[in-house]
C-alpha positions in Angstrom: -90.3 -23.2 81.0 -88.5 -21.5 83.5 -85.0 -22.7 84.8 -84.9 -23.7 88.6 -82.0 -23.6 90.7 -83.1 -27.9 91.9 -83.8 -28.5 88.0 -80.2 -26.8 87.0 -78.4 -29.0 89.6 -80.7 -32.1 88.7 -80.3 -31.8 85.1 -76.1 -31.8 85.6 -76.4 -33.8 88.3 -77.8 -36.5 86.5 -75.7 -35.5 83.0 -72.9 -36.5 85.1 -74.5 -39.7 85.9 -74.2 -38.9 90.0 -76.7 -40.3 92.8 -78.0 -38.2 94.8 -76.4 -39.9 97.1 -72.7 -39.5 94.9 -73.3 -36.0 94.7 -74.1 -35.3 98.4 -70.7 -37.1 99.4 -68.8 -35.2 97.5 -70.0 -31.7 98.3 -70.7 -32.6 102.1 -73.8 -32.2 102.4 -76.9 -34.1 103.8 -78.5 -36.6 101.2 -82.0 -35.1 102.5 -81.1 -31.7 101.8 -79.4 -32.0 98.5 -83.4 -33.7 97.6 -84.9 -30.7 99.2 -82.4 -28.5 97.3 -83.2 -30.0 94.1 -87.3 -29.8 95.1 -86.9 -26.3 95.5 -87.7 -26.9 99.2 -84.9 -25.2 100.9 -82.7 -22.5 99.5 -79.1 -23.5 100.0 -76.3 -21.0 101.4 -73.8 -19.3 98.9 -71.4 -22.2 100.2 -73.4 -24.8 99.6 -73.9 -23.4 96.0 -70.3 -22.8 95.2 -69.4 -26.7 96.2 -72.4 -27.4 93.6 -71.0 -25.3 91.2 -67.4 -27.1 90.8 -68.3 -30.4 91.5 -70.8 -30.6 88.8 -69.1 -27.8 86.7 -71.7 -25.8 86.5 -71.1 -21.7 86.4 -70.9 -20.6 90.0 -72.7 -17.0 89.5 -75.2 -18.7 87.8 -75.9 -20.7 90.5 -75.9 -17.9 92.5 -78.2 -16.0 91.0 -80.7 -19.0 90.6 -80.9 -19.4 94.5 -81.0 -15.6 95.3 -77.7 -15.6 96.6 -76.0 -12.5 94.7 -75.7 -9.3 96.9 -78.1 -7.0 96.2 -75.6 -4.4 95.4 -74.0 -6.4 92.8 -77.3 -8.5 91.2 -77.3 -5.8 88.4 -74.1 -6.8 87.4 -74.2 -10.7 87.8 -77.7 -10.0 85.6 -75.6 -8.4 82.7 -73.5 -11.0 80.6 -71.3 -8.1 79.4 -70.5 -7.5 83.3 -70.1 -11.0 83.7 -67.7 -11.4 80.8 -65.1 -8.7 82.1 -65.4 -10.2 85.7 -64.6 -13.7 84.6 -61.2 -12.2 82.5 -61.0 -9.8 85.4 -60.5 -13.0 87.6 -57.8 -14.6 85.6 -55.1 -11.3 86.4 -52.7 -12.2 89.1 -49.8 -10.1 88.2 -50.0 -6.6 89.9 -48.8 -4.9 87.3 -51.9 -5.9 85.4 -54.3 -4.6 87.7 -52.3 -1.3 87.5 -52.5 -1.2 83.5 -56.3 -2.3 83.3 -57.2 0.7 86.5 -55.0 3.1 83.7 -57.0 2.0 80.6 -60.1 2.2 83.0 -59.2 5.6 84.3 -58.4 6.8 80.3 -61.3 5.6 79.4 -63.9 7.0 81.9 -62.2 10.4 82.0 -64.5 12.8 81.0 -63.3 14.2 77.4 -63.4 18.0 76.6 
């Protein structure tokens, strides 16, 4: 059967053993439209899917992309779990000097050889 963005969040939802009610609290958001979310009724904003996302742990992106929410320019990349991978350890840097050695390794490694 095919996943659906309401099943995903129902399925954790209730794996977390949250309310409705519980989980609508704690993201913010209207009881009614966390049903209609979950009834594939509605299709929640990117914000409303991140909050979804940490509170019930789920993987952001895949939320994302379960509620049509990526960017059309990046959906082939959020599609691809080798893409995904590098962004997630891409995410982790927070030392410039990082950044500069992975854009050198990048830069190496896309050069054209001769």
């Amino acid at each position: 059967m095919h996943e659906t963005l309401g099943n995903r969040i129902r399925a954790a939802r209730e794996a977390k053993g949250l309310s409705l009610r519980d989980l609508a609290r704690r993201v913010q958001l209207d009881y009614g439209y966390l049903s209609k979310i979950e009834n594939g009724a509605v299709s929640p904003s990117a914000e409303a899917l991140s909050a979804l996302a940490e509170v019930l742990e789920l993987d952001e992106i895949e939320l994302l992309l379960l509620g049509d929410r990526v960017p059309a320019p990046l959906d082939p990349l959020a599609r691809s779990e080798e893409a995904l991978d590098f962004f997630k350890r891409a995410a982790a840097i927070r030392e410039p000097a990082e950044w500069r050695e992975l854009s050198r390794f990048l830069e190496e490694r896309l050069r054209p050889r001769q």
